[in-house]
N, C-alpha and C positions, 0 to 999 in steps of 0.2 A: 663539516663547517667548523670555522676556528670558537674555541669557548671564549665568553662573555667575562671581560676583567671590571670587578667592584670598583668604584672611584673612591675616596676619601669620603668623612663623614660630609664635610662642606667648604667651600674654597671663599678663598678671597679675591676678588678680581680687580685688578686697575686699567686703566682704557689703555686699547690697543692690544688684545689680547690677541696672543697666535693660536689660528686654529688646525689643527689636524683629522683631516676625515681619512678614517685607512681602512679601506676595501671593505665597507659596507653596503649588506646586503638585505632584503625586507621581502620577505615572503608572507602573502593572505593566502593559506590554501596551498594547494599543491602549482596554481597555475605560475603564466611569469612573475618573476620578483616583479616587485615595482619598482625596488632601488637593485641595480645589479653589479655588485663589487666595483662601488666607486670611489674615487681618491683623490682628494684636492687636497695644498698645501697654499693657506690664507694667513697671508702678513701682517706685522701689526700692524694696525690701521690703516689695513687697507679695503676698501671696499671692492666686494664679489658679488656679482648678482647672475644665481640661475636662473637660466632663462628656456624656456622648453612650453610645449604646448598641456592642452591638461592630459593630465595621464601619461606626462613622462618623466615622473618621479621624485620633481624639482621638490614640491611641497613635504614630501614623504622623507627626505634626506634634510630640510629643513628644521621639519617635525624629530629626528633623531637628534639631532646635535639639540635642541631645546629640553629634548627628555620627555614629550609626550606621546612620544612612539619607542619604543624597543626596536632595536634591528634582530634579525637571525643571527647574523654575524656580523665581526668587523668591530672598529674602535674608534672614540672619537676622543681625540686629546684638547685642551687649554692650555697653554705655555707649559705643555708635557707633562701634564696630570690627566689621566683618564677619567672620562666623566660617565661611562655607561653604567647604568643604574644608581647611579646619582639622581635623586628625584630635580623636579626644576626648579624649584623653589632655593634650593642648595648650588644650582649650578651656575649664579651669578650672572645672570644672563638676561638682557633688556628684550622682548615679543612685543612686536609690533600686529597685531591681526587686522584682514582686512574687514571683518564687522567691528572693531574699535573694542569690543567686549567691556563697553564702561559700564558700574554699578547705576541703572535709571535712579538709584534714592539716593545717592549719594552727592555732592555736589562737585565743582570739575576740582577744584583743591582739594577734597576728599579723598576723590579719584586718585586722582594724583601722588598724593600723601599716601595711597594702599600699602604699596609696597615696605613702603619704610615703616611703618607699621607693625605688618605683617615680621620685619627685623629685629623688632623690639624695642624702637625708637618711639622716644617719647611723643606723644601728642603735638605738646607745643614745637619743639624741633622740627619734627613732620612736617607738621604745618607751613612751618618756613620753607623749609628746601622747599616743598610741593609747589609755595608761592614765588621762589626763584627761579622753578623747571620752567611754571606754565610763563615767568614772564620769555624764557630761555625760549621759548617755543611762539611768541606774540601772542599770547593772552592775560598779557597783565591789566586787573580788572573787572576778571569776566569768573576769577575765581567759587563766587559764589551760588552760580549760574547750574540748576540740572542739565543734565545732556539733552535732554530733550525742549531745553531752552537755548540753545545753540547749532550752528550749520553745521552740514556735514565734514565740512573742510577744519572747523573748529573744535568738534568733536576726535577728529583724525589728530590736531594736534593734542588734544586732553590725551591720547591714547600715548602719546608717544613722548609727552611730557614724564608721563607714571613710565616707561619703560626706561627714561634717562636720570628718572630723579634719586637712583643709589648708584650711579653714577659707574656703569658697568663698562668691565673690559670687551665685552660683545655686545652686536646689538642684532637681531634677527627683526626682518621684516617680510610680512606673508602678503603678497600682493597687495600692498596696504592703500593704494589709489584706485587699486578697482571698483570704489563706490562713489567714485567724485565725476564730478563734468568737468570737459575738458580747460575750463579756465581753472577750477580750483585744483587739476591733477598739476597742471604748470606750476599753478603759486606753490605748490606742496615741493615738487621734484625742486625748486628754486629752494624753498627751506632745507630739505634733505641734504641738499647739498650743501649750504652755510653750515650747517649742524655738525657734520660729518668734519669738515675742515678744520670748524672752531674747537671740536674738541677730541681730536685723535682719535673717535673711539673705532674699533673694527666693525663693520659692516656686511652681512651677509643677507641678501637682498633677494628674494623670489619674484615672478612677472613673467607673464604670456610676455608682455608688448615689449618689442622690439628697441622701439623709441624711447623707454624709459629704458633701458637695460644699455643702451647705447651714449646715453645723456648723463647717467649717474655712476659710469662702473669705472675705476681702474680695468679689473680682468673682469671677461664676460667667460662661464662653464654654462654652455648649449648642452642641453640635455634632449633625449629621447630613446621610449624604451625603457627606462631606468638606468642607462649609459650616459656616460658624459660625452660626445663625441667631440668637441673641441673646445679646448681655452687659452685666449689669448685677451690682448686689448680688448677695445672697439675696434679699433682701425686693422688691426691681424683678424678679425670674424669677415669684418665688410670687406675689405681689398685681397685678403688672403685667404678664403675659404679652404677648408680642407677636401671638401664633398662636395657634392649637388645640393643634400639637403642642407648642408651650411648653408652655403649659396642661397637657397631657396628662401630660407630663414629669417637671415637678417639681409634687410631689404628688396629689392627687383633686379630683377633682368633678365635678361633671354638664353638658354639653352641650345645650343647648336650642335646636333648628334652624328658624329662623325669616326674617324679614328687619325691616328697621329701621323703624320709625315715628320722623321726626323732629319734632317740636312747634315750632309759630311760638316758643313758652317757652323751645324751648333743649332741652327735655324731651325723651332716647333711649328709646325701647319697643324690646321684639321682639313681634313679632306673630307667634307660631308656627305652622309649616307644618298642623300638626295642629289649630291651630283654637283658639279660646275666646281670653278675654281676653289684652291684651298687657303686657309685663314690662318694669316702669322697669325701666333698667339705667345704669350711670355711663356720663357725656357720652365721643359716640365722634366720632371723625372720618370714618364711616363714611356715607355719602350715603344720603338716606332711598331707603328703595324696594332697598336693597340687602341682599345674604343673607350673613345671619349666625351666629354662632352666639351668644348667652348663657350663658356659663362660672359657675358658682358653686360654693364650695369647700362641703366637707360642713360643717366646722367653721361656717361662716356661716348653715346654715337650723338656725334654730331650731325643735324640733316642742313642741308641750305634749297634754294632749287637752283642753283646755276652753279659746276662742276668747278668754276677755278674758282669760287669762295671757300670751298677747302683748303687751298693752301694757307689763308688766313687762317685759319680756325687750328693750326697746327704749327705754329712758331715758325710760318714761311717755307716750311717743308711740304713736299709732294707725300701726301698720306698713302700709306701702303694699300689697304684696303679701302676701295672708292666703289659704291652699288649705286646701278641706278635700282630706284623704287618707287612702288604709287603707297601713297597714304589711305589706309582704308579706314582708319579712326582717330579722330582727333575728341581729346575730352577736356573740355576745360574745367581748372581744377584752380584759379584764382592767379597766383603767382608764375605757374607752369601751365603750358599745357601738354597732358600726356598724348604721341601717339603711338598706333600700329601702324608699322611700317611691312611691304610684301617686298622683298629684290625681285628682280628678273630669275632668279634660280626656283623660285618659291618660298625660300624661307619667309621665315618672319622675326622680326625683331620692334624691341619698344625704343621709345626714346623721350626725354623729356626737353622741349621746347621754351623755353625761357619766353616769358613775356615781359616786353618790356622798350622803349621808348623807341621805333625806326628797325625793329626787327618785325618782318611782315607778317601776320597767323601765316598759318598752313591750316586747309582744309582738307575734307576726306576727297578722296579723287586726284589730288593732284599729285605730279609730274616729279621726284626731287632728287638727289644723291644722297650718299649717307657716306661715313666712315666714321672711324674709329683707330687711333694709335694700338699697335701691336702689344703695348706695354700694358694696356690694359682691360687687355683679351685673356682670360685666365683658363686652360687645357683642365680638366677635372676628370677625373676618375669614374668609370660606369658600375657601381658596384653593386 
């Protein structure tokens, strides 16, 4: 394992710091690492958020670049100063945690004020910025207020007030909506993002949930295992999967286990294990005669029940792929309704049904077509 380089006694930071994570490693014990030689390369001001289930090392590789974890090995840079063994307090760096970790005696200006403090800044000065963070964050007025005299959503912004108020070139946040209800995670992910815009600062962002990490990130790095296995946008995770469990991951869709039919044309199929006709799918680098899967998202099959309202539903074009199917599940879910769909072959696949003004339900039982444009049929690798 590579040796562990000292950082400086203590940095300065200004917003937008770049960050460097180079093949860091975290070993508890002799069993698997939890972080396993990973490397990201995070712009200034840009916002990254790992996104991975628990226990696939997001929070662990988090915790290193903060400085309350040591790696085995590996290096973590700041606009190309090494910061490992750099304690955190030295390494200019704004922690967001999802318990808020606010002082109960202190007040939320107090709070807030910690840091700059803790710097060597005068009291009254403190006091100030702390009182420009919390208005920076909407709670001007509430300064005098214990935490346990404020919501949870309010408390979440005291937290993140004290993490912007010396005014850092990084900002690390550890699933910090995981203890709100679903209105106050919106109003929050709505701040985060004003915050983030108004003031350059760089963003490194941890979360299970899918729908924040898709809503707040420039680059999404999916982790599991302690590997990062892909990072791109949003729209390169959702449309471009690299894998099945990409796929799996961020958002729905159906899985169709087959292998490849390549065409002298250029033309990708899958020819499904189960048999009957096979399914263009967009051009793959995947070698004919090889097993794959056919990913399609629910939102892309369109169902109707009578077979020429498909060419409507595809810019007047005859759709390549047209099943008939019985509906064995419809759920209604407000705005959509989800269902399961069986073809005549046996598969199965989902679809979401738009509700809405002179478009008829479908119930379970009935009779309908389905397709789906070639272009957004994705061939994926069985590995």
């Amino acid at each position: 394992m590579s040796r562990l380089r000292r950082a400086p006694e203590t940095l300065v930071r200004r917003a937008g710091a770049k960050v460097s994570i180079r093949r860091i490693t975290k070993y508890y014990g002799v069993a698997q690492p939890a972080v396993d030689d990973v490397s990201l390369e995070i712009g200034s001001g840009e916002f990254v958020t790992l996104l991975g289930a628990s226990g696939s090392g997001k929070t662990t590789t988090l915790m290193i670049v903060a400085g309350f974890t040591a790696p085995t090995s590996g290096d973590v840079l700041l606009d190309g100063q090494s910061i490992i063994g750099l304690p955190p307090e030295k390494r200019g760096i704004g922690v967001v945690f999802q318990n808020y970790a606010l002082f109960p005696h202190m007040t939320a200006v107090k709070n807030a004020a910690f840091p700059l403090r803790m710097r060597g800044i005068g009291r009254g000065e403190a006091l100030l910025s702390a009182e420009a963070a919390l208005r920076r964050v909407g709670l001007e007025g509430l300064g005098n207020r214990l935490p346990a005299q404020l919501s949870g959503g309010q408390q979440q912004r005291v937290a993140l007030a004290r993490a912007l108020v010396f005014e850092p070139g990084l900002l690390l946040m550890d699933e910090p909506l995981g203890a709100l209800d679903r209105a106050l995670r919106e109003q929050m992910k709505t701040e985060i993002r004003r915050l983030h815009k108004d003031l350059g600062v760089t963003v490194v962002y941890v979360t299970h949930d899918q729908e924040e990490a898709l809503t707040l990130s420039d680059r999404i790095a999916l982790m599991n295992r302690g590997k990062i296995i892909q990072v791109g946008s949003p729209s390169d995770l959702y449309e471009r999967p690299a894998n099945a469990f990409v796929a799996g991951f961020i958002g729905e869709g159906s899985l169709i286990e087959g292998k490849v039919v390549r065409e002298s044309t250029g033309v990708s199929r899958l020819a499904p294990t189960t048999g009957g006709p096979p399914f263009e799918a967009r051009g793959s680098h995947l070698p004919d005669g090889s097993p794959a899967f056919l990913f399609i998202r629910p939102e892309k099959v369109v169902v109707t029940r009578d077979v020429k309202d498909l060419t409507d539903t595809h810019d007047g074009k005859d759709p390549t792929d047209t099943h008939a199917a019985e509906v064995l599940d419809a759920l209604y879910v407000g705005d959509i309704t989800r269902l399961t769909l069986r073809l005549n072959d046996g598969l199965t696949v989902s679809s979401k049904h738009v509700n809405r003004a002179g478009v008829p339900s479908i119930s379970p039982g009935a009779n309908v077509h389905v397709s789906f444009s070639p272009d957004d049929a994705i061939l994926l690798p069985i590995s």
